[in-house]
KEDRENRO-937992 format. One line per 10 residues: number of its first residue (from 1); their letters; for each residue x, y, z of C-alpha. Coordinates in nm, 2 decimals. Each point is the difference from the previous one (the first is absolute). Layout:
// residues N
NUM) a) X,Y,Z ~ ...
//
This chain:
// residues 373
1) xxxxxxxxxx) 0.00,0.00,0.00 ~ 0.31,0.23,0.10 ~ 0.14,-0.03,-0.39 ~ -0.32,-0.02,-0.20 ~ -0.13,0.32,0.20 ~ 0.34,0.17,-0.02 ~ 0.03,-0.08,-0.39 ~ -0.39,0.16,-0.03 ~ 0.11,0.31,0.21 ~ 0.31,0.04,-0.26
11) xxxxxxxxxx) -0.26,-0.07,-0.31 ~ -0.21,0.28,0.16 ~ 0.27,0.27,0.09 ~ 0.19,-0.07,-0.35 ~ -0.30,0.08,-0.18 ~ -0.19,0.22,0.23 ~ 0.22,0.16,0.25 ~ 0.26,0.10,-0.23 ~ -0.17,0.18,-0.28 ~ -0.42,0.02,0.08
21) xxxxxxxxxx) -0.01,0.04,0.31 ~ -0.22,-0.22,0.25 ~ -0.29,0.24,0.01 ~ -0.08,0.28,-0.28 ~ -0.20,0.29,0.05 ~ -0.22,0.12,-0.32 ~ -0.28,0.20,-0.14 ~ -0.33,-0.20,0.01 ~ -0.02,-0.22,-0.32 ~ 0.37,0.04,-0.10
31) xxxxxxxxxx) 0.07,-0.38,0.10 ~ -0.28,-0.13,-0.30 ~ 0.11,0.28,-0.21 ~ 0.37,0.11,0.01 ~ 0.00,0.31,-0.15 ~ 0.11,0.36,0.03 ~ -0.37,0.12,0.03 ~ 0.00,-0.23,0.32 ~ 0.29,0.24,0.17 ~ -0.06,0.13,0.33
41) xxxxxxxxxx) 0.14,0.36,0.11 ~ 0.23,0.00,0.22 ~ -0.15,0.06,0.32 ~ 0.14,0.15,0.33 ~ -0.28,-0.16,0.26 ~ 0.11,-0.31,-0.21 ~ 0.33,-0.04,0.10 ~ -0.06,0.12,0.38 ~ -0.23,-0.30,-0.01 ~ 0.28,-0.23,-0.13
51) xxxxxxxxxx) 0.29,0.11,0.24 ~ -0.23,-0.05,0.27 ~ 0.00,-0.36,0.01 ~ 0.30,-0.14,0.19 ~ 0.07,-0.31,-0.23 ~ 0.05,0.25,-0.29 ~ 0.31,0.07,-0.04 ~ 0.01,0.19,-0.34 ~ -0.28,0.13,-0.24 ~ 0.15,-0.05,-0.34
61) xxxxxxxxxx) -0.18,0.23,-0.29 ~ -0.04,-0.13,-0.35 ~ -0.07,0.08,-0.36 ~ -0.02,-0.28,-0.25 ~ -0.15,-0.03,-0.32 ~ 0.17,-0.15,-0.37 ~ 0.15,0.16,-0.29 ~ 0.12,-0.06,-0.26 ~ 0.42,0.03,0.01 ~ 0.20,0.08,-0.29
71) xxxxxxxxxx) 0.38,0.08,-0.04 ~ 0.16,-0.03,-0.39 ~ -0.23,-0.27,-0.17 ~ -0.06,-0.23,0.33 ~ -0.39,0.05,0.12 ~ -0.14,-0.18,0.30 ~ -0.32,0.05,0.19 ~ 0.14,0.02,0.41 ~ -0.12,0.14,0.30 ~ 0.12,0.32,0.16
81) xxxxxxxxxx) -0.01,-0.01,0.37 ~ 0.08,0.43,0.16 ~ 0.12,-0.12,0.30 ~ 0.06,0.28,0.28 ~ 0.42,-0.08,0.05 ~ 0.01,0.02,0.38 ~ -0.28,-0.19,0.10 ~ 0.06,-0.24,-0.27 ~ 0.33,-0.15,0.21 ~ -0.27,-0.15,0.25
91) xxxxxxxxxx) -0.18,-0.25,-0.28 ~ 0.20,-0.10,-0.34 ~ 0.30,0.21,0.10 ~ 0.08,0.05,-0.35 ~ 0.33,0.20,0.09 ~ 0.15,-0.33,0.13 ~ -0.11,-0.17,-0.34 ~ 0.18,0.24,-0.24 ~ 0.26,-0.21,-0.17 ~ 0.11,0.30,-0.24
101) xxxxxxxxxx) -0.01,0.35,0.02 ~ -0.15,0.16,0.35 ~ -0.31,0.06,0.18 ~ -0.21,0.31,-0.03 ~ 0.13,0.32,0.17 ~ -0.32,0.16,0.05 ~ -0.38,-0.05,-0.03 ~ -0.09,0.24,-0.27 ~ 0.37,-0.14,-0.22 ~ -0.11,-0.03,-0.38
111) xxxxxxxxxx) 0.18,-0.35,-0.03 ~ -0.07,-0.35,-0.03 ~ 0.10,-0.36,0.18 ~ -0.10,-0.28,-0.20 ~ 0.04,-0.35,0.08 ~ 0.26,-0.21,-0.15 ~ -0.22,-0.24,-0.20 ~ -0.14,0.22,-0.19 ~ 0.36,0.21,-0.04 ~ 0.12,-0.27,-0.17
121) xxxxxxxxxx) -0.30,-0.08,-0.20 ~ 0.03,0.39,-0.17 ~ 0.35,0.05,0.07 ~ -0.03,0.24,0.21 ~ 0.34,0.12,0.18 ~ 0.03,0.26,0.28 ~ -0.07,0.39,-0.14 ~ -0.18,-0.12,-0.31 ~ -0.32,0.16,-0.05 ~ -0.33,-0.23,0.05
131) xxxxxxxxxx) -0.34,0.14,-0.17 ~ -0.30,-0.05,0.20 ~ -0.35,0.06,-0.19 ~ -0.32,-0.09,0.16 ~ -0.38,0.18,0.13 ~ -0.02,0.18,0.28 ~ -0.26,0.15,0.24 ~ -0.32,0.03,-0.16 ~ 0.11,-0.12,-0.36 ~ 0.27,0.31,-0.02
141) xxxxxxxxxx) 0.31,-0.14,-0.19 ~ 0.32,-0.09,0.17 ~ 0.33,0.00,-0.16 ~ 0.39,0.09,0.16 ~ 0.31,-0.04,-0.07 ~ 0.23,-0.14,0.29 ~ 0.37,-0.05,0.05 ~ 0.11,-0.41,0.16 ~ 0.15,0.06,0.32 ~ 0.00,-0.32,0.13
151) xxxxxxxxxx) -0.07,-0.36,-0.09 ~ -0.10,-0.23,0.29 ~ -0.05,-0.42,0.02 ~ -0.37,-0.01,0.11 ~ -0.06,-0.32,0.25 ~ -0.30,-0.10,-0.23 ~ 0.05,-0.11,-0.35 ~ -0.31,0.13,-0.14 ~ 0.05,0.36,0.19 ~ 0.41,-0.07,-0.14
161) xxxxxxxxxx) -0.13,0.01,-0.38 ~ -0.26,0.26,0.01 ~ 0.05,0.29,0.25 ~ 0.16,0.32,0.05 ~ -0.02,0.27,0.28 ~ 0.00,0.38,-0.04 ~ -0.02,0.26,0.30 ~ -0.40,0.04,0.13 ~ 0.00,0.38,-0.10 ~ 0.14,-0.04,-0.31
171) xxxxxxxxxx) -0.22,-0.31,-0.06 ~ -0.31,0.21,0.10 ~ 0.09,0.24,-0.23 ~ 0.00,-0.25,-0.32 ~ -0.31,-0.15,0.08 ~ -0.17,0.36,0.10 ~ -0.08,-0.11,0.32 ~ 0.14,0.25,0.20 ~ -0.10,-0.06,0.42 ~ -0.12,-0.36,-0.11
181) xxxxxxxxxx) 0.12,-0.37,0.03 ~ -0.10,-0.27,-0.07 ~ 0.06,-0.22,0.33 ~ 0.19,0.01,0.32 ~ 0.20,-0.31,0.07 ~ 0.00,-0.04,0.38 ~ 0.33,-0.16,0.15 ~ -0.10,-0.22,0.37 ~ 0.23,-0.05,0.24 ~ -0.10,-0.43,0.00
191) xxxxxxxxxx) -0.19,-0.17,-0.25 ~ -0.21,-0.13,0.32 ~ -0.12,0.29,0.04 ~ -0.18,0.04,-0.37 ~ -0.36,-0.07,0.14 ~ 0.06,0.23,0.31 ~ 0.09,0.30,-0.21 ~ -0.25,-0.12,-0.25 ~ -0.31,0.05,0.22 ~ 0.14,0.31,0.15
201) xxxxxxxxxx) 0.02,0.17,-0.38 ~ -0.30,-0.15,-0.08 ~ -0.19,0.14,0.27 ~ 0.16,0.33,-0.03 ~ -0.03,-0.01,-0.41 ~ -0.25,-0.25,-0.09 ~ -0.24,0.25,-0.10 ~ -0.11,0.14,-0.36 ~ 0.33,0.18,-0.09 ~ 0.26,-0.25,0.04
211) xxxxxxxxxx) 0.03,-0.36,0.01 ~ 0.33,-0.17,0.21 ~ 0.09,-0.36,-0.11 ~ 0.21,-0.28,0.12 ~ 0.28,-0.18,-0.21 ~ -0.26,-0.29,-0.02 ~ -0.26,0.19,-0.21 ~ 0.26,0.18,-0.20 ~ 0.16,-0.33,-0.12 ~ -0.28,-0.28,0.01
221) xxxxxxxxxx) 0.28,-0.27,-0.19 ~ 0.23,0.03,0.30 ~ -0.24,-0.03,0.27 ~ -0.15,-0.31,-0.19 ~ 0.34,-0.13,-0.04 ~ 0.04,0.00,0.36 ~ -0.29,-0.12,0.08 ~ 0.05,-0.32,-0.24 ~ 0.34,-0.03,0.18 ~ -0.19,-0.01,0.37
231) xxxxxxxxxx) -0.28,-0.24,-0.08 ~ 0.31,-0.22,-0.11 ~ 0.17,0.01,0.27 ~ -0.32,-0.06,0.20 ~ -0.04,-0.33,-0.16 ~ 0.31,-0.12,0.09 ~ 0.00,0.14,0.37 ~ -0.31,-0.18,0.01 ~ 0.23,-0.35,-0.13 ~ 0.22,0.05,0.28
241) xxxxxxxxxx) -0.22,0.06,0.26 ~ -0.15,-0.34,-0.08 ~ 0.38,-0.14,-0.03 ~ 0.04,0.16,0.38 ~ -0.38,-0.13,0.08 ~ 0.08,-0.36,-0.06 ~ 0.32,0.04,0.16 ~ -0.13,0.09,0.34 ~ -0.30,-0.25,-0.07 ~ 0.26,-0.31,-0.06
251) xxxxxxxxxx) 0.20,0.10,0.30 ~ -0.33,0.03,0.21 ~ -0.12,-0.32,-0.10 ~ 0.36,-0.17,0.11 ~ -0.06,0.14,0.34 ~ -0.35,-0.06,0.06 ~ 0.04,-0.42,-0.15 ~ 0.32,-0.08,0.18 ~ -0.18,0.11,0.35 ~ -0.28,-0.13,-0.04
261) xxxxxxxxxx) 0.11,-0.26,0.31 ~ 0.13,0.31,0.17 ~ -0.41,0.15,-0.03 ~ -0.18,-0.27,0.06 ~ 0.19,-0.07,0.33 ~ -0.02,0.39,0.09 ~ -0.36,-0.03,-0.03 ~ -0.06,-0.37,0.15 ~ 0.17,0.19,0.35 ~ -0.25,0.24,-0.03
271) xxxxxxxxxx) 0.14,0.32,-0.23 ~ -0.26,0.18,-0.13 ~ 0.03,-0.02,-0.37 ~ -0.05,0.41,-0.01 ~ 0.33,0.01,0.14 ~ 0.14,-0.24,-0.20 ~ -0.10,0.16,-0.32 ~ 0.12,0.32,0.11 ~ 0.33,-0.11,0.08 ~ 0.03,-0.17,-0.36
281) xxxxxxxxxx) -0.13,0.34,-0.14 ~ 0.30,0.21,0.16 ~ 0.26,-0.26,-0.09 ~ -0.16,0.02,-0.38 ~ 0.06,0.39,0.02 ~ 0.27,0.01,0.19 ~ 0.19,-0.21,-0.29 ~ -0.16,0.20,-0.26 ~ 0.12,0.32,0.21 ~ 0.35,-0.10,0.02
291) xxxxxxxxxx) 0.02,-0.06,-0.42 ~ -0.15,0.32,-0.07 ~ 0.26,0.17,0.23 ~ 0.26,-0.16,-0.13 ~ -0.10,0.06,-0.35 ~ 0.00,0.36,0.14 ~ 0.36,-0.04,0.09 ~ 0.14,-0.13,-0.31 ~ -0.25,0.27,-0.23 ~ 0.07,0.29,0.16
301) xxxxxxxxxx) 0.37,0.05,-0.07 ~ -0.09,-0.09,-0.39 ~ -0.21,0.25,-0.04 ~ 0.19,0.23,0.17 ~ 0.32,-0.08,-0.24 ~ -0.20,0.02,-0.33 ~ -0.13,0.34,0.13 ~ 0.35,0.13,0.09 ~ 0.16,-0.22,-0.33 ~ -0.26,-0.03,-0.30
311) xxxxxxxxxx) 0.00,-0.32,-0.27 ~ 0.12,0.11,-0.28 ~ -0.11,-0.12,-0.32 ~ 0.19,0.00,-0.34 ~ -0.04,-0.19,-0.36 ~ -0.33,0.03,-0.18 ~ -0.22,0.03,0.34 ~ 0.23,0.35,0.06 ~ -0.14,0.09,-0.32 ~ -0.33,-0.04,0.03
321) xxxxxxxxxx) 0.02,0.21,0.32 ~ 0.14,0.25,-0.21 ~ -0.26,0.02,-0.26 ~ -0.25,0.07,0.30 ~ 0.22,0.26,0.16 ~ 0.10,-0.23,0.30 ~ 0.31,0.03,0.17 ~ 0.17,-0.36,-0.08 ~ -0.01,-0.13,0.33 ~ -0.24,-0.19,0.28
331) xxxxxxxxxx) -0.01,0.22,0.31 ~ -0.21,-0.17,0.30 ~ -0.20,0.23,0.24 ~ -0.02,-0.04,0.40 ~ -0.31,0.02,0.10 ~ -0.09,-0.13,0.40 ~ -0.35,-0.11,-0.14 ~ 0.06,-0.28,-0.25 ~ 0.17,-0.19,0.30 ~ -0.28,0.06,0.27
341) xxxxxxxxxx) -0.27,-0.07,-0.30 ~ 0.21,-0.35,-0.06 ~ 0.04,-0.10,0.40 ~ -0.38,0.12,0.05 ~ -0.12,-0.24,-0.29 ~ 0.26,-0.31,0.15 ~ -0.20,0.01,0.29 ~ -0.31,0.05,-0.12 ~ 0.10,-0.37,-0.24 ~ 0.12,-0.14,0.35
351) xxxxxxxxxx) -0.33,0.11,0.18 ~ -0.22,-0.17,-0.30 ~ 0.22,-0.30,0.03 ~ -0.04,-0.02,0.35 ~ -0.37,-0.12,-0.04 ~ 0.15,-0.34,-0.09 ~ 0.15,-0.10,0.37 ~ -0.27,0.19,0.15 ~ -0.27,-0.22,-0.23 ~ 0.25,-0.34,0.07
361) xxxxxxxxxx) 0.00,0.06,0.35 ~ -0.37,0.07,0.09 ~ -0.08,-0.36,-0.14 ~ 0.25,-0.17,0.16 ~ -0.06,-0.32,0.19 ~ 0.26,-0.10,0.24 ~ 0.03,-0.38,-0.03 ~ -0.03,0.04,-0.39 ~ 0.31,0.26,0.02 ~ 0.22,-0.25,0.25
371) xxx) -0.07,-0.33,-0.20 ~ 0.06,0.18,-0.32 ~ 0.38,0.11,0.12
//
C-alpha cells in the first residue's frame, strides 16, 4: 500500500502539482468552454479570499489560450501560457527548467520561453524571433512578434512539444485582455489537504461568478487511472487477507484438535466451558497479535528506506514514465494508517475465526473428548 499509494501521489504531483495546479479558480462555464470570453477580471476581494486559507500557500495567475506559431516556414498550433514570473517559482518553476538561454527579467518583458520539444521541431535557437497569431478577447485579432529568451525541458511530453510562456502583462496585451486571466492555479502546502481547501474555496466561491475545481474534475483520465489502479490492488488485498485468514484458521484448528484430551478433562473436573472458550479465544488472538507486530517490525523499516531511498526504474518501463511525465522512479509514502487499518482487520479475521473453538467447545462431551485422545 506504501509504494502503490506513493507511486499514485507521484502520478498526481507530476501531472498536477507541477504545471495545473491541484485546484483552479475560473469564471463560471470556462471549465465546459475554454475560452477567452470565459476570462474572469482580476479581482482584489478574490485574492484576499485566497491568501486567507492557511493551506494555500501561493495563488498562481494564468492566461492560456492557442495560437498559431510561426518562425521562417515552420507553423505549429501551441498553447501560450502568461505566467506571472514570481509566483510562477511556486508551481512549474519554469526558471529551474530553462536549458538555454534565461528566465524572464520582468513581468511585463516582450520575450518568449518555449519548451524544447517544440524548439527543435521549428528550429528554434535562443534570440530567434517566434510569431504568435491567434483571436483575442471578444473576436479582436491577436498577432506579436517576440524574441526566444529561453528554452526549457517541460516534465510532460505533451506540454514539451506544444508550449511556450510569455510574461502575464505582455500576454494580456496580445490577447486584449488587459485585467483578465484565464485561471489561478492554487499551489497547497500537502496534497492531503486538497478536499480541506476545496470545501473552504468552495464555500467561499461556489456561487454564480466563479467555479473552484479539484485536480480530479480537471483531468477525469487520471483520476480514472487511479481509481482502476485501487480497485486492483483491492482484489489482491482481499487474496491475502484470505491467504492470512486460513493461516490463522489452520493454526487454530492444530490447537483446538490436539487438546481436545486437555478440554474434555478441564470440563469433566468441573470448568465451565465459558472459561474455556475464552481462554482459547485470547491464545487465538494473542498468536494473531504477535504476527501482526512482528510484521510491523520487519515493514516498518522498509518503508521507511524506500521513502528515504526510491526504486529506481530504467529500460523501456523508464520510458513509459517518461511519456507520462513521471519521474523514473518508485517512491513509497509513510502513512501511520495503512498499518493500524491492516492490524485492525488481522484481528477482526482472528475474532471471526474465533467462532470455531467457541462453537467446538460449547458441544463438547467429556468422555467423547478423553476416549478420542
Amino acid at each position: 500500500m506504501s509504494i502503490q499509494m506513493g507511486s499514485m501521489q507521484q502520478m498526481v504531483t507530476s501531472v498536477a502539482g507541477m504545471y495545473s495546479g491541484y485546484i483552479q479558480v475560473h469564471e463560471k462555464g470556462y471549465q465546459d468552454e475554454q475560452t477567452l470570453d470565459n476570462s474572469m477580471a482580476e479581482n482584489d476581494s478574490l485574492q484576499k479570499v485566497l491568501q486567507t486559507n492557511p493551506h494555500i500557500i501561493q495563488a498562481v495567475p494564468r492566461l492560456e489560450c492557442f495560437a498559431l506559431a510561426c518562425a521562417g516556414n515552420a507553423t505549429k498550433g501551441i498553447l501560450v501560457t502568461g505566467i506571472d514570473p514570481s509566483k510562477e517559482a511556486s508551481l512549474s518553476n519554469i526558471a529551474k527548467r530553462v536549458k538555454d538561454g534565461s528566465y524572464f527579467s520582468s513581468d511585463s518583458e516582450k520575450a518568449v520561453i518555449v519548451a524544447e520539444g517544440l524548439a527543435s521541431y521549428m528550429k528554434l535557437k535562443v534570440n530567434d524571433t517566434l510569431v504568435l497569431l491567434g483571436q483575442g478577447y471578444h473576436g479582436v485579432s491577436a498577432a506579436g512578434k517576440y524574441r526566444i529568451k529561453g528554452i526549457a525541458k517541460m516534465f510532460s511530453p505533451e506540454l514539451n512539444k506544444s508550449v511556450a510562456f510569455i510574461p502575464l502583462k505582455e500576454s494580456q496585451k496580445l490577447f486584449g485582455m488587459e485585467g483578465r486571466l484565464t485561471s489561478y492555479a492554487i499551489v497547497i502546502d500537502d496534497i492531503d489537504n486538497v478536499d480541506k481547501t476545496l470545501a473552504y474555496l468552495n464555500g467561499k466561491l461556489g456561487d454564480k461568478t466563479y467555479e473552484v475545481l479539484g485536480w480530479r474534475v480537471m483531468m477525469p483520465e487520471l483520476d480514472q487511472a487511479i481509481r482502476g489502479k485501487l480497485a486492483t490492488t483491492s482484489i489482491i488485498l482481499g487474496v491475502l487477507y484470505l491467504i492470512v485468514g486460513f493461516g490463522i484458521f489452520g493454526t487454530v484448528l492444530m490447537m483446538t484438535h490436539e487438546r481436545m484430551y486437555e478440554f474434555g478433562v478441564l470440563t469433566a473436573i468441573g470448568m465451565r466451558r465459558f472459561k474455556l472458550a475464552l481462554v482459547t479465544c485470547f491464545e487465538s488472538l494473542l498468536v494473531s497479535f504477535i504476527g501482526a507486530f512482528t510484521g510491523l517490525l520487519v515493514s516498518l523499516p522498509l518503508v521507511l528506506y524506500f521513502v528515504r531511498f526510491p526504486i529506481p526504474v530504467s529500460g523501456s518501463l523508464a520510458k513509459t514514465y517518461e511519456q507520462y511525465g513521471i519521474p523514473p522512479y518508485v517512491k513509497a509514502i509513510f502513512e501511520p494508517s495503512y498499518f493500524v487499518t491492516q492490524a485492525i482487520i488481522i484481528f477482526a479475521i482472528a475474532l471471526v475465526i474465533c467462532l470455531y473453538p467457541l462453537t467446538k467447545i460449547s458441544k463438547l462431551k467429556p468422555v467423547e473428548a478423553m476416549q478420542g485422545e
